[in-house]
Legacy VTK file of the C-alpha trace (Angstrom):
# vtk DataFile Version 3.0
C-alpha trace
ASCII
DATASET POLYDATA
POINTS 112 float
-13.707 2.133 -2.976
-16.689 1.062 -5.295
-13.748 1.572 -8.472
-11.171 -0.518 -6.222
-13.801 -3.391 -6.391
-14.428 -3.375 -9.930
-11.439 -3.527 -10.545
-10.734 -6.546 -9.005
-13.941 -8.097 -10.368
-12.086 -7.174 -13.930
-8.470 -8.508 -13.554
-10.321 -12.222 -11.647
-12.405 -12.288 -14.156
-9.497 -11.193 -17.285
-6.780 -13.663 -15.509
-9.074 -16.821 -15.455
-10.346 -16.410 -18.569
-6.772 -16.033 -20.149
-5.356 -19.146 -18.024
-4.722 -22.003 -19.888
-6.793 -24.462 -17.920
-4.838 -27.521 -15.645
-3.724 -30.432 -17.867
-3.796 -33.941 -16.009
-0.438 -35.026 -16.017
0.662 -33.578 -12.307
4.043 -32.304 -13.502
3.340 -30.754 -16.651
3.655 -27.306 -16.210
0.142 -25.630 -14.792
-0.368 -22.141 -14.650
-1.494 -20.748 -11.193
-3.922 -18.092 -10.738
-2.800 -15.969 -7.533
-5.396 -13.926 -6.158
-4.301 -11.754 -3.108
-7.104 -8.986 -2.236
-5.840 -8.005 0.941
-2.590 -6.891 -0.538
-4.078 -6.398 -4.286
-1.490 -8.523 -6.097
-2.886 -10.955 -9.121
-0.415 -13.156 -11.196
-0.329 -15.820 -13.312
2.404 -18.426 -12.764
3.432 -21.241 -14.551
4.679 -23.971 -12.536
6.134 -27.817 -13.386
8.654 -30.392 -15.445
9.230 -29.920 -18.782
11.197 -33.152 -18.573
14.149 -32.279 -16.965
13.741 -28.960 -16.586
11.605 -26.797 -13.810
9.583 -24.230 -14.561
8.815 -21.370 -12.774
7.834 -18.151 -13.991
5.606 -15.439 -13.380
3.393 -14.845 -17.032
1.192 -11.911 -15.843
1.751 -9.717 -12.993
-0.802 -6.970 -12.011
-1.033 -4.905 -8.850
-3.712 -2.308 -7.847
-2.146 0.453 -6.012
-3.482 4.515 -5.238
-6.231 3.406 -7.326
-4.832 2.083 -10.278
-3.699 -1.178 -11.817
-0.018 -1.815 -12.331
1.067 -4.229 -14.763
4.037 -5.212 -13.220
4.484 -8.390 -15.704
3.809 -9.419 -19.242
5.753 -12.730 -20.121
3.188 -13.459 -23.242
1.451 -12.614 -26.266
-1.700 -10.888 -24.264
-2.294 -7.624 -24.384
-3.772 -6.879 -21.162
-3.485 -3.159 -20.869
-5.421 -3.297 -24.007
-7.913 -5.726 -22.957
-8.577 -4.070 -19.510
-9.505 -0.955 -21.489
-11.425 -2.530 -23.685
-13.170 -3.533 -20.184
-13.823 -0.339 -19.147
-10.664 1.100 -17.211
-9.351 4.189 -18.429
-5.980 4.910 -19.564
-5.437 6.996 -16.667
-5.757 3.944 -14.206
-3.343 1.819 -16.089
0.157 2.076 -15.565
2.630 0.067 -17.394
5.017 -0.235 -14.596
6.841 -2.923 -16.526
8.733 -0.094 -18.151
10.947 2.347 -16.871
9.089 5.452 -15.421
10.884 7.816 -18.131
9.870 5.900 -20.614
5.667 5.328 -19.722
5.932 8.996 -21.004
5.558 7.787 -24.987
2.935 5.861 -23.725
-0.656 6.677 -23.580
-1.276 5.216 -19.850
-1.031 6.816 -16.867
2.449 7.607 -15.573
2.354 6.245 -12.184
LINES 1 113
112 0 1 2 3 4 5 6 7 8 9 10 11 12 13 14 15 16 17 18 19 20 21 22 23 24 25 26 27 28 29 30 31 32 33 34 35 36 37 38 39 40 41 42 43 44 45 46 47 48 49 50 51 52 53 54 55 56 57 58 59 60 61 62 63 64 65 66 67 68 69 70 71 72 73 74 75 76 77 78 79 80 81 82 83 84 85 86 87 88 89 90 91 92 93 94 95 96 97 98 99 100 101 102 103 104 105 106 107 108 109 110 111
């Protein structure tokens, strides 16, 4: 349990810190930070106008599940499975579950 809380501590803290932080104008597109702990689910959205347009999009998904975080999501430049290592988390509790589970096999992360 004492790894499932780290862990958490580690994607908060990786999430906000990537964020790009609120702008003023109230429909310019923000991006969200979604913390659920009870259900272990962290994203960042971005939400808003882009003059006529909406957006609404998920940039980075992660999930912590059997003990290890899933990146369900990257929609950007940031290597997070990278950066979470660099953090401390093993290989082994990273899963790129973006990918399809034949092919995490060429990766060096954990399989599932």
């Amino acid at each position: 349990m004492e790894k499932i809380v780290k862990y958490r501590q580690i994607i908060r803290q990786t999430l906000t810190e990537y964020a790009a932080p609120p702008t003023t104008d109230p429909e310019a597109p923000q991006e969200q930070l979604l913390f659920d702990e009870e259900h272990d689910h962290y994203q960042i959205m971005a939400v808003g106008w882009e003059g006529d347009q909406r957006v609404y999009f998920t940039i980075l998904h992660l999930d912590i599940l059997n003990g290890k975080i899933r990146i369900q999501e990257n929609n950007s430049d940031f290597d997070i499975a990278e950066k979470l290592e660099s953090l401390g988390i093993p290989k082994t509790d990273i899963v790129l579950a973006l990918h399809a589970p034949s092919m995490r096999k060429f990766s060096d992360y954990a399989l599932m």
